[in-house]
Every structure is written in C-alpha cells, then in structure tokens.
N, C-alpha and C positions, 0 to 999 in steps of 0.2 A: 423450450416452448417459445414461440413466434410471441411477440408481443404486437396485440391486435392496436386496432386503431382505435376501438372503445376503450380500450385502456387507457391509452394517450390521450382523449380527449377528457378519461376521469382524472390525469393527471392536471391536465392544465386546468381545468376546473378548480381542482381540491387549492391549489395555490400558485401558478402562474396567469392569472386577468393581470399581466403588468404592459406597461408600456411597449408599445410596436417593436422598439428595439430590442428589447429582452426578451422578447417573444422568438424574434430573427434568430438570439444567437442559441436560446436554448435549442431551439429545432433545430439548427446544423452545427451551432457550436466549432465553427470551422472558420468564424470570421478574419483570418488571418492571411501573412502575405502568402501567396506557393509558392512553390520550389520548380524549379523544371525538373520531371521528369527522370532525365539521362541521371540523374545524381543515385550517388549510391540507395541501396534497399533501403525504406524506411523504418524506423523504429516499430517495433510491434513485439506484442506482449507472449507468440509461439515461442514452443510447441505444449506450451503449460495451457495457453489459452485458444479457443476456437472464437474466431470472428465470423457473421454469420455473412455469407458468400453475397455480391453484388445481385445473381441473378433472385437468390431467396429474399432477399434483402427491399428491393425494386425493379418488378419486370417493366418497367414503363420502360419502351422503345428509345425518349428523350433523356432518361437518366443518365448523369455522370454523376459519378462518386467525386469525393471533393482531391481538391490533389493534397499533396504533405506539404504542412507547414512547420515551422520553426519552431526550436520550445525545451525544454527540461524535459529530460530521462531518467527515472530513477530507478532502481531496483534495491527494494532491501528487506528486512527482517527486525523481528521482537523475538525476543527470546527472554524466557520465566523461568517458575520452579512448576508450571506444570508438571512437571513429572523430568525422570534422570534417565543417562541412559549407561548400562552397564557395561561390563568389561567385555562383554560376547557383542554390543552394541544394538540391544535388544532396549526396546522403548521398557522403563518399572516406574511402574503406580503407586505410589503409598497410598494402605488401605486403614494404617489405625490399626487395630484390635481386630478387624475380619480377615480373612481370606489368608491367614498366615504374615499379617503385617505389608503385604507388596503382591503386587499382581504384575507379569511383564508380557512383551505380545514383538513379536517382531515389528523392528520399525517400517511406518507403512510411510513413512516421508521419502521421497527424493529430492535432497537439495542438492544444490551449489556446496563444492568443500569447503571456499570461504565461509558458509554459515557456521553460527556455533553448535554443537551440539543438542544444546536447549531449546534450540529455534520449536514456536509455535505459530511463529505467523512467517507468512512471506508474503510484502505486496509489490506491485508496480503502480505508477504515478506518472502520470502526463501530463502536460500543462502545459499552454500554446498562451499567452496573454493573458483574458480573463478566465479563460476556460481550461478544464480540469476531466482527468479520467482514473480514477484509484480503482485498480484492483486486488483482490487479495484474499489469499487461501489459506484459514486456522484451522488446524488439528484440537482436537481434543480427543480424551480419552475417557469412555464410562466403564464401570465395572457393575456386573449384573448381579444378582443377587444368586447366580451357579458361580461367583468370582470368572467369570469370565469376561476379558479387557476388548472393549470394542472401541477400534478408531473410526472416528467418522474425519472428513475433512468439508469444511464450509465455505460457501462463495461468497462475494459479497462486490458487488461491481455499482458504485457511487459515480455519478454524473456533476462536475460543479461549474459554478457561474458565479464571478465577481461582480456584484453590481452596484452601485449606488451604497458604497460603503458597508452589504451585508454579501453574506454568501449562502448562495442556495442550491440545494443539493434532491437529485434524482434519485435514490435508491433503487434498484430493477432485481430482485429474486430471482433464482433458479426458477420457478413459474412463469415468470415475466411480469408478476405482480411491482407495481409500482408505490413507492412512498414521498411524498413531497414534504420537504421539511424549508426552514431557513434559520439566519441566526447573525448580528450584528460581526462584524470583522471586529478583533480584539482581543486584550487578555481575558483568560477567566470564560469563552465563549465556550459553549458543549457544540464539538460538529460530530456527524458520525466519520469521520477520519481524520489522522491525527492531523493537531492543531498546527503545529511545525510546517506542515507541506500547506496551508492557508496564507499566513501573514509572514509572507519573507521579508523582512523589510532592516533585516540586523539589531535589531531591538537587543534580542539575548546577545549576541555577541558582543556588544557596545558595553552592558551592564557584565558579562564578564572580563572585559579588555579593562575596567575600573579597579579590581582586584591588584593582588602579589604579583609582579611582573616575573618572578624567580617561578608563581603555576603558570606561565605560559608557555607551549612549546610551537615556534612555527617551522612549518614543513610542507611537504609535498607528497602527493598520494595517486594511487591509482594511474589506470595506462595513460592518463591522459595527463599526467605530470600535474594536479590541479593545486592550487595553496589551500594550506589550510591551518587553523588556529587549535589549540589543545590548551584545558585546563583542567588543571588538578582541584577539583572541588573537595577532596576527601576533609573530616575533621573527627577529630577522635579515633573511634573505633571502627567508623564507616568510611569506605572509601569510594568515591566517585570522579570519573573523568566526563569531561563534552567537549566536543570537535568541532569546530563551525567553518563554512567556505568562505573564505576572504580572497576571493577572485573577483575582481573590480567587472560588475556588470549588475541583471538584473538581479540576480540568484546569490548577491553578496548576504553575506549569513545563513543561510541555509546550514538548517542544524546537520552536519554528518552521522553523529555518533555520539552515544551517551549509554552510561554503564555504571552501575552501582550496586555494592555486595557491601557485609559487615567483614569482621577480622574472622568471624567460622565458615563465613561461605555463604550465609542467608542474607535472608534479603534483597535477592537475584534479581537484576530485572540489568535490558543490554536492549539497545536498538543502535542498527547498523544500517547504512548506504553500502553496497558492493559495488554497486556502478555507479555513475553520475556522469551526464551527458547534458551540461547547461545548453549547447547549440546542436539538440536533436535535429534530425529530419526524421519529424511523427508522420507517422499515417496518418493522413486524413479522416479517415472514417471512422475510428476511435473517436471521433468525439461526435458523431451523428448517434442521439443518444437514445433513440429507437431501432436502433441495429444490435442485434443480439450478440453476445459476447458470453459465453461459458466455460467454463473447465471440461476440459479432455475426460474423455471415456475413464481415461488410466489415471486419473489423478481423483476417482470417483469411487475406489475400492476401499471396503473396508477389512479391519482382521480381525481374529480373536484366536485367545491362547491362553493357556490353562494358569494357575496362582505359580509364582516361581517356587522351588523346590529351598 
C-alpha cells in the first residue's frame, strides 16, 4: 500500500517539528557525496525485497531519484530455539503435553546456505553517514488448537537519522502505516533495531581487547579478505564467542558475530554478518523514506501441516 502524503505529514507532526536540517535529511535521507553513474550496480536489497518503481513513486516531469551514495552493506541473521529442524529438514514445534509433544510443517524459509539452520530472522542494513535503512523478515510459527503449524513471516522496514546525539527512527508497516519514535545514542538505549548496527564507535571491541590475550583470535574473513578480531567469552558451562571488524576506517568495531549455547545445547541464541561491504555503492533511493519498500509476493506464503507422527 502507497503511503499517502497525509500520512507523512501525521508523521512529521507526531515527532519531527525539528530543525530545517533534520527535516532535509529525513525527507531524502540522501545527504551524501554520489557516485557517477558508470560504476558498478548499486547495493540493493532484491529479489527478497520490492522497491516501489520511480514512476509510482513520483510522476512529477522534474523528478530525479537521488544517485548512489557511499556507505555499509550488510546482510545477516538471528538465529534461536524458536523451534528445530529435523533430519527430513522439515521446520518442529515443540507443543508441551498437546498435539503429541511436537507439531512439524515444511520449511517455509529460503535462505542463504551460510545461514544456520535455526535462522528466524534475516535483515539487511544500510547506512550512508547519519542515515540508516534496516530491513528484515522473522518467521514465526503458531500452532492452532486442530494442532495445525502455521508459518506466517513478518516485515519490518525501520528508516534512521543520527542526530544531535539521539537517533530517530521511521517505522513504515506493511499498510504503510507510520511510527515515530527516538531515543538517546548509548549503552542501555531500547531502539527498534538492533543496537550494534547504531553506535559503531568500537567501545565493545576495546573492552574485549582488555581480556586473556590467549581468547583472542585475529584473522580474515569473507570475499573481501576483511580483519577481524575473535573472542572466547565462554566460562564454565556456558560457552560464547564475538567477532568485531578491526578494519581501520569508519565501521572499526562493528560487531560481526556472536553466539552462545550451554554444554547440552540450550540456551541458543547466534547472530551473524554473511556479507559486509564497508564501501558500498547503496542506492540512492533506499533511503527516500516515503518510497515504498515490501516483501515479494513469494516470500508472503504461509504453510500448514499436520502434528508429526
């Protein structure tokens, strides 16, 4: 759904009356140098996601789309104990005491082979300077009271702006319904996306680099050969590792990876970078944040399947 311009003007109302310049950059969010043209395709978040077309977007005869600017690419994943997946690779529910103990349903994800198995999130993240674009699609799974397993998967496309020491965020729905929120830059801050992709500024890395020099491991990763730092956080029975980018620029510390289970296996919880592209060439128009942005037809199915046998 087109998000109207009474919308936008309830947005700026509910919490954008700020100063001329943050005004500028929220409405095109594009403040940055461009790129000429002839360079390669720019970053963009297909064929998972639909960007809503120039001429749908603005028929004005004067309109140009912004060009592509420079900036961080990311693509990665969260992965839980939402639910397992079995040896036929079919998604299973644990139900408790109903449904025969477990409900399973064919898996309705397609990802990446690098993700883990457990994956329930997958987002992308853009960020050109102050300005920010997180998208990202979580799976869940309900089970009905016939025990039948229905996956639904959810959107969620976040607009951000650094400013004046807070960060403020667009939320846009699958409606096109808007939420304005904001919230001091810092530890301990609640934003709706995670906090890691806000405040890079190597803080966590610094306070891990003070540690056991014997849990560090340095190395290199990914097609683009990038550094990067590894520590063994584990103690006792629990065991945890985190990866940070120590690639001398702006994006120094950038958390990559972090992942922690006990000695049976619970306790799951794993966030991962697949790609990282500190000197994108983004698309422009990813960050015009009245420009509609959706999940694909095919990534909007849901399933259902009977209690496993």
């Amino acid at each position: 759904m087109r998000i109207g311009k009474a919308k936008i003007e309830d947005a700026r109302r509910a919490g954008f009356r700020a100063p001329a310049p943050l005004l500028a950059l929220l409405a095109f969010l594009v403040a940055q140098s461009p790129l000429r043209a002839r360079e390669i395709a720019p970053a963009s978040p297909g064929p998972v996601w639909q960007v809503e077309s120039d001429e749908d977007y603005n028929d004005d005869a004067d309109y140009r789309p912004p060009p592509p600017v420079r900036g961080l690419a990311l693509h990665g994943y969260h992965a839980g104990e939402d639910f397992d997946i079995d040896r036929e690779g079919r998604v299973q529910v644990a139900t408790g005491d109903k449904c025969g103990g477990s409900v399973t349903l064919a898996d309705p994800r397609a990802l990446p082979e690098s993700f883990p198995a457990r994956t329930k999130t997958e987002f992308w993240f853009y960020r050109s300077g102050d300005q920010g674009l997180y998208l990202r699609r979580h799976w869940t799974v309900e089970v009905s009271d016939r025990c039948e397993a229905i996956a639904k998967v959810e959107a969620k496309v976040v607009h951000l702006s650094l400013f004046n020491g807070r960060a403020r965020f667009i939320e846009i729905d699958p409606d096109g319904d808007t939420k304005v929120s904001s919230a001091p830059i810092g530890v301990g801050a609640l934003y709706p996306i995670p906090g890691e992709l806000i405040d890079i500024d190597g803080r966590s890395l610094r306070e891990h680099a003070k540690g056991d020099p014997r849990r560090r491991k340095d190395d290199r990763f990914g097609k683009q050969r990038l550094a990067r730092a590894c520590f063994d956080n584990s103690f006792a029975f629990f065991f945890s590792t985190s990866c940070f980018l120590t690639e001398p620029g702006r994006w120094h510390g950038l958390l990559v990876s972090a992942d922690s289970q006990d000695d049976a296996g619970g306790a799951y919880s794993e966030y991962g970078l697949v790609e990282i592209d500190p000197k994108a060439r983004i698309d422009g128009r990813l960050f015009e944040w009245d420009r509609e942005i959706r999940l694909s037809a095919a990534d909007k199915a849901t399933a259902a399947a009977s209690p496993a046998g």
